[in-house]
C-alpha positions in Angstrom: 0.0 0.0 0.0 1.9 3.3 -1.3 1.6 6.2 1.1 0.2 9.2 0.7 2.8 12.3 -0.2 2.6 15.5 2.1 2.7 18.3 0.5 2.7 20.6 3.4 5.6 23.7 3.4 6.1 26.5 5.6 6.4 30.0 4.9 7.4 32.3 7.5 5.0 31.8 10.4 2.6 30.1 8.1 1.7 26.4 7.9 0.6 25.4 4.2 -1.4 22.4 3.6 0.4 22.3 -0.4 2.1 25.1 -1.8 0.3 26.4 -4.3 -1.2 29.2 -3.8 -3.1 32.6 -5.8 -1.4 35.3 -7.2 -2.5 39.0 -6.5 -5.0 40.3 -8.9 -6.2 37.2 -11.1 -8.4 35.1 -8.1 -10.1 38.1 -6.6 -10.8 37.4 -3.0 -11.9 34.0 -4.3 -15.6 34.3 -4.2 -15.9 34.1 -7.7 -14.8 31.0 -8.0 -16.1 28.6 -5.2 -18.4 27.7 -8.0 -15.6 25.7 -9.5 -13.8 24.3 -6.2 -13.5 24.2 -2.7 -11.2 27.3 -2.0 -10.3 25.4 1.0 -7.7 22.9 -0.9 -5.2 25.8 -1.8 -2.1 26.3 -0.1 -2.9 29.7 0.7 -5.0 33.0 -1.1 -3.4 35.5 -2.1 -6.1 38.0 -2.6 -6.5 41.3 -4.9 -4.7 44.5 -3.7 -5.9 46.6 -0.4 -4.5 49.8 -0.9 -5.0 52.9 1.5 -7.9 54.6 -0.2 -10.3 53.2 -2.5 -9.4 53.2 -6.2 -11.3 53.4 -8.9 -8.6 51.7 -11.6 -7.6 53.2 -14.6 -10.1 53.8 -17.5 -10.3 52.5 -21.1 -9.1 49.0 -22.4 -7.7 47.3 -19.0 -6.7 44.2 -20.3 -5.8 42.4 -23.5 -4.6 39.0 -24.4 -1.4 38.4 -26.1 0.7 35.3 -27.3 0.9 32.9 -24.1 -0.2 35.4 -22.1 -1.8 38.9 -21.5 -1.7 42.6 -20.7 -3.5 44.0 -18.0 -3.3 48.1 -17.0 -6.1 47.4 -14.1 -4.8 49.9 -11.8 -5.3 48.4 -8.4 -9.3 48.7 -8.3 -10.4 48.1 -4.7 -12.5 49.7 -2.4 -9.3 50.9 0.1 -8.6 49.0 3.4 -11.4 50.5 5.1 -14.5 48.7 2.9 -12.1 45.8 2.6 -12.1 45.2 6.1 -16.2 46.1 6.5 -17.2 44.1 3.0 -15.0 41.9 1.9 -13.2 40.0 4.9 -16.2 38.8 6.7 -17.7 37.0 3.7 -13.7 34.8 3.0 -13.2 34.6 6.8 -14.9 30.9 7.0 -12.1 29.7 4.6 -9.7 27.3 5.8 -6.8 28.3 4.7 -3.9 31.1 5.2 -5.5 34.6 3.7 -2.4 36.8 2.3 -3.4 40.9 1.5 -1.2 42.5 -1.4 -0.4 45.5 0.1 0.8 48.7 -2.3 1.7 51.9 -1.6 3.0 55.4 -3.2 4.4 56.3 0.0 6.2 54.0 3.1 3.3 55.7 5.3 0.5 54.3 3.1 2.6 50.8 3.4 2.7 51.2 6.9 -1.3 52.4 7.6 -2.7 49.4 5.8 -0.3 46.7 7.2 -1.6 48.0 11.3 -5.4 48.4 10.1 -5.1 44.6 8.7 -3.2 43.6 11.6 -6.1 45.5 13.7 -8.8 43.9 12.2 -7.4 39.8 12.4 -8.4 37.5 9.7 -5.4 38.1 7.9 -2.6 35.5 8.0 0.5 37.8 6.2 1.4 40.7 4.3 2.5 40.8 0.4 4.3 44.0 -0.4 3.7 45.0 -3.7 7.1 47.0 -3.5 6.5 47.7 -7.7 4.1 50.9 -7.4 5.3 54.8 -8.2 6.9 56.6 -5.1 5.3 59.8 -5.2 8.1 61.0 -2.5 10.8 60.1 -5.5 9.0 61.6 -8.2 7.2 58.7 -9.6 10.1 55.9 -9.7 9.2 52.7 -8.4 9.9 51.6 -4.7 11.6 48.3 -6.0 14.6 50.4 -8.2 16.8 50.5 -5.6 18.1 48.6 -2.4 17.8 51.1 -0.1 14.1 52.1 -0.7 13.3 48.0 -0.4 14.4 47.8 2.8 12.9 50.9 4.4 9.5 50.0 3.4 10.0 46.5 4.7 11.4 47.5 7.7 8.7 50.4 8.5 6.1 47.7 7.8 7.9 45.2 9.6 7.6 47.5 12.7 4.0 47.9 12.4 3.2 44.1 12.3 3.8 40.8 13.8 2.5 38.8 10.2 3.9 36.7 8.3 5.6 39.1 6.0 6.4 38.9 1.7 8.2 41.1 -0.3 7.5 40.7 -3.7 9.6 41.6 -6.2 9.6 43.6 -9.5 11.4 41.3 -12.5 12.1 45.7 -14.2 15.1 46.3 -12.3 19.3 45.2 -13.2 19.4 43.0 -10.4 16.5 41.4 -8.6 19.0 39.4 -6.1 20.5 42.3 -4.3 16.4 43.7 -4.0 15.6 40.6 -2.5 18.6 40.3 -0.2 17.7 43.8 1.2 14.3 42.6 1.5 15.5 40.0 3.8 17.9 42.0 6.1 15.0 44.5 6.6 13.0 41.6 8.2 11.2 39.9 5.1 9.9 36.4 5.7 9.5 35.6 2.6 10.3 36.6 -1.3 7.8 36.3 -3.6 8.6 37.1 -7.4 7.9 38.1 -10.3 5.3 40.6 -10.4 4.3 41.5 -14.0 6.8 42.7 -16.9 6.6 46.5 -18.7 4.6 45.8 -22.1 2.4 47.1 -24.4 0.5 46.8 -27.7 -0.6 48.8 -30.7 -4.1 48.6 -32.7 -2.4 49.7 -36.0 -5.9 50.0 -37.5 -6.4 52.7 -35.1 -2.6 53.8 -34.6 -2.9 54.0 -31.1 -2.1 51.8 -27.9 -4.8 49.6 -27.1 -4.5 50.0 -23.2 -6.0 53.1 -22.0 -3.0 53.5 -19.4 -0.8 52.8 -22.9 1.9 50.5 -21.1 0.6 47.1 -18.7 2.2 44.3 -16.9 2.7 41.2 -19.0 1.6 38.0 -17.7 1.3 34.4 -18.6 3.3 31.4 -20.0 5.3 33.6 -22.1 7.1 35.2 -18.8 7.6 31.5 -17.5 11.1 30.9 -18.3 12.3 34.8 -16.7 10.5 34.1 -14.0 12.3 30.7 -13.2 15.3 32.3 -14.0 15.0 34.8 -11.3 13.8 32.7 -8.5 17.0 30.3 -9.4 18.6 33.5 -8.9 16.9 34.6 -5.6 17.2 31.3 -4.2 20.6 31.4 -4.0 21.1 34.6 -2.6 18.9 34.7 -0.1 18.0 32.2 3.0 14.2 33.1 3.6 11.9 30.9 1.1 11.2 32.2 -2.0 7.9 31.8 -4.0 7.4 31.4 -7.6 5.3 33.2 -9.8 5.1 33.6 -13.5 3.2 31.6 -16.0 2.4 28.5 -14.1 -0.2 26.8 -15.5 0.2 23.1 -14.7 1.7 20.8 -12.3 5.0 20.4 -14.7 5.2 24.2 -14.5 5.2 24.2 -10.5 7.8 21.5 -10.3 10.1 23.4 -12.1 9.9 26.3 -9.7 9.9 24.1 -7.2 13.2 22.1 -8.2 14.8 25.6 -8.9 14.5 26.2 -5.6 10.7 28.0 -4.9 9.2 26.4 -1.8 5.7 27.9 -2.7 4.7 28.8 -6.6 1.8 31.7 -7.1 -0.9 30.9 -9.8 -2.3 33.9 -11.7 -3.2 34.2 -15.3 -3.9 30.6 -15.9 -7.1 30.9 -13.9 -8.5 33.4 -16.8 -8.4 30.4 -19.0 -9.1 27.4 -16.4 -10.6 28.5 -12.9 -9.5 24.6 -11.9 -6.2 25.7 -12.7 -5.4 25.5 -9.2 -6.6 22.2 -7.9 -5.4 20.7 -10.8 -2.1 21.8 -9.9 -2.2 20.3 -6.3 -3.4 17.1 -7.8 -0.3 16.9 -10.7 2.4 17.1 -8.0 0.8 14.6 -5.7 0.3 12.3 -8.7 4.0 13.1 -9.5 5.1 12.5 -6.4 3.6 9.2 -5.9 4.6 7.8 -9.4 8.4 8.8 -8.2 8.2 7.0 -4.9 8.5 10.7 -2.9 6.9 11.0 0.2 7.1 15.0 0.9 7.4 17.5 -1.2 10.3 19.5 0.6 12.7 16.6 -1.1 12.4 18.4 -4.4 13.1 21.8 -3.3 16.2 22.5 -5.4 16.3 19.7 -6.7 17.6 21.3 -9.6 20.4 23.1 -8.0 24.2 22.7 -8.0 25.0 19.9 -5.4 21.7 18.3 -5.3 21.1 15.0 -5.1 20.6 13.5 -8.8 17.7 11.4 -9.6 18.0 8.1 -9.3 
């Protein structure tokens, strides 16, 4: 009688029952689709972004698909920390399973003013810094440009609450490594990476960009293999796990995260295209890991890496 693989990891302070897990801005808060599955198999949730006040997103053409993969200029609708706390939390707060806010900001206050409300109002397993938004203190660059501006946001939020706390990561900058590594000294749990990639596209019937905010992240299978080259990067830089994100669509996609070193893996624009994206996932590695004789999941973590074990 074979036995049953665990897939349990931990992140920080949190216990996961798998690791996979949502990524920020393609599951909602989940609601949508509990027609499809029980939310309470995932890893973890990762829900949409809770900034400081509610936003309205940007207007025009907010997303657009692309070759393996698609553009999306949403612009961080929500209705601000304040009505996600009063709306929104008490309807996902039956769910058994870790709930993660994405956390922007534009300034290290806002960072620091949602982090203590969410911390306030319980329910809420960790933090995900989106460190990728436009300091308006620095004239519009992005918090995730430099080192120094990581870690002060990090740390301030760090200060302000005893979650489980992510730093994800931009894949638009020279050198993702040292960011993460700054990330970690600051007091980061966890790295999470990569958000999104700068892209656009053109209606040349029209002439004119098709997003209404002209530029948008690029998401999807055809970021897969920069994102698995970053978190091979990450991994060996840092010594707080690291999850995956970019493109993963199946179970073959999360093992290669997982062997390059991920201990978690994010699932985003693949549940556009199949809402079961997820649970089909968490049912292709335990397949995989029973049809390789593995008993936990933690013995392929890096499996990939110099000085790991072959396979036999």
């Amino acid at each position: 009688m074979s036995i049953e693989p665990s897939l349990a990891v931990t992140i920080g302070g949190l216990r996961l029952k798998n690791p996979v897990m949502t990524a920020s801005g393609c599951f909602g808060w989940g609601e949508e689709f509990r027609a499809y599955f029980d939310l309470n198999e995932l890893g973890a949730l990762v829900g949409k972004a809770v900034t400081a006040e509610p936003r309205p997103g940007n207007t025009g053409v907010r997303i657009h698909e692309t070759p393996a993969g698609m553009l999306n200029a949403i612009g961080l609708q929500n209705p601000g920390v304040e009505g996600f706390i009063a709306d929104i939390l008490p309807r996902i707060r039956d769910l058994n399973c870790p709930l993660i806010a994405n956390v922007p900001g534009h300034t290290v206050a806002e960072y620091v003013r949602v982090a203590r409300r969410l911390t306030e109002a319980g329910g809420i397993d960790a933090i995900e810094l989106n460190l990728s938004c436009p300091n308006v203190g620095r004239g519009g660059l992005e918090f995730c440009v430099a080192p120094e501006s990581v870690a002060e946001v990090v740390s301030a939020v760090r200060s302000a609450t005893r979650l489980t706390l992510i730093a994800k990561l931009s894949p638009n900058v020279t050198d993702v490594a040292v960011l993460a590594q700054a990330a970690q000294a600051a007091g980061a749990d966890a790295i999470s990476l990569i958000n999104t990639l700068v892209g656009m596209a053109i209606d040349v019937e029209r002439r004119r960009p098709i997003l209404g905010n002209v530029t948008g992240g690029l998401s999807g299978p055809a970021i897969r293999p920069v994102a698995l080259r970053m978190v091979y990067e990450v991994v060996g830089a840092v010594q707080v796990p690291v999850i995956g994100i970019g493109g993963i669509a199946t179970a073959r996609d999360a093992l290669e995260f997982l062997m390059a070193g991920a201990t978690a893996v994010q699932v985003g624009t693949a549940n556009f295209f199949n809402p079961r994206a997820c649970p089909e996932i968490i049912a292709g590695l335990r397949d995989w890991l029973r049809a390789h004789g593995i008993r936990d999941v933690r013995e392929i973590i890096g499996a990939a890496r110099p000085g790991a074990t072959p396979a036999p």
